[in-house]
C-alpha positions in Angstrom: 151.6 133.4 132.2 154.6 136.0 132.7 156.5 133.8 129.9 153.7 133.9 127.4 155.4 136.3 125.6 158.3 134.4 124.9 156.5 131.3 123.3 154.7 133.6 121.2 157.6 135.6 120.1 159.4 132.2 118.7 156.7 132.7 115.4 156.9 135.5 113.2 153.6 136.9 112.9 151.2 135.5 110.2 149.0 138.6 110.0 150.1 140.7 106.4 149.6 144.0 108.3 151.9 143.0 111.3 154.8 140.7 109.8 157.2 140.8 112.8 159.5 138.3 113.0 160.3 136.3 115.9 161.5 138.2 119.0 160.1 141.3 118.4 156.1 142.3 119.6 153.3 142.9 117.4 152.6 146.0 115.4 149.8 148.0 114.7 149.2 149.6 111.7 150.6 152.8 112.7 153.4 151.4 113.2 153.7 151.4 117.3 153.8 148.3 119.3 150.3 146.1 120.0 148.6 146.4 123.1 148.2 142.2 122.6 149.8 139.3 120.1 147.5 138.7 116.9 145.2 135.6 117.8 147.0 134.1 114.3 150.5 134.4 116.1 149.4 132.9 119.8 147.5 130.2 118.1 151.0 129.1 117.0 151.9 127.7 120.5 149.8 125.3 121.6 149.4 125.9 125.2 147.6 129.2 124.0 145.7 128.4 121.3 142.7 128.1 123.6 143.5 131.8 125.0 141.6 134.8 124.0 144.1 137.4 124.2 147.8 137.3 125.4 148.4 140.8 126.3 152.1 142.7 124.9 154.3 142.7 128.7 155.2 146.2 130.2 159.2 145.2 128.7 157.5 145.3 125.2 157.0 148.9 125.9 153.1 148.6 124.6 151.9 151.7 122.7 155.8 153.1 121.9 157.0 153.4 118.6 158.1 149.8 116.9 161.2 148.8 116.2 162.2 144.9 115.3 164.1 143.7 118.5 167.1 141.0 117.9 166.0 137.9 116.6 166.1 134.7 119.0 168.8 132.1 118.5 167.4 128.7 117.2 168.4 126.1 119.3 170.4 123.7 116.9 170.8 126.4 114.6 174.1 125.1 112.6 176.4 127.1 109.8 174.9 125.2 106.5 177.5 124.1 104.2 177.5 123.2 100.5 175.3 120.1 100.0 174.9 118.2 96.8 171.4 116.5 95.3 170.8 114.4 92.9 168.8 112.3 91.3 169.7 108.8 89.4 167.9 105.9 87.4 
């Protein structure tokens, strides 16, 4: 359960009002950091989407003032070069 956090956090959040991108907690609308994910965002893993809440950790600093935290690394994340489509008869 201590590592919830960080399957959640792989998802930007889906909820308009929120909108934080992966690695960083949700927000409230005041702008300070959610006492818990959205249910939209932990649905998105799917050993969670049973859950009913997946409480924001103590390192998440719960209640502070938001700021967006640096985004994880994709695994497999490559440089994209210049690639050509087309289309022929």
């Amino acid at each position: 359960m201590s590592d919830d956090f960080k399957r959640v956090e792989v998802h930007d959040c889906p909820m308009s009002t929120c909108g934080a991108p992966a690695g960083s907690p949700c927000r409230t609308g005041k702008g300070k950091v959610a006492i818990q994910y959205h249910t939209a965002r932990f649905r998105l893993v799917p050993q969670l989407a049973k859950a009913l809440s997946v409480p924001t950790p103590a390192v998440r600093k719960p209640g502070s003032v938001w700021t967006e935290l640096p985004r994880p690394v994709s695994a497999g994340a490559e440089p994209v070069g210049h690639v050509r489509l087309g289309y022929a008869r």
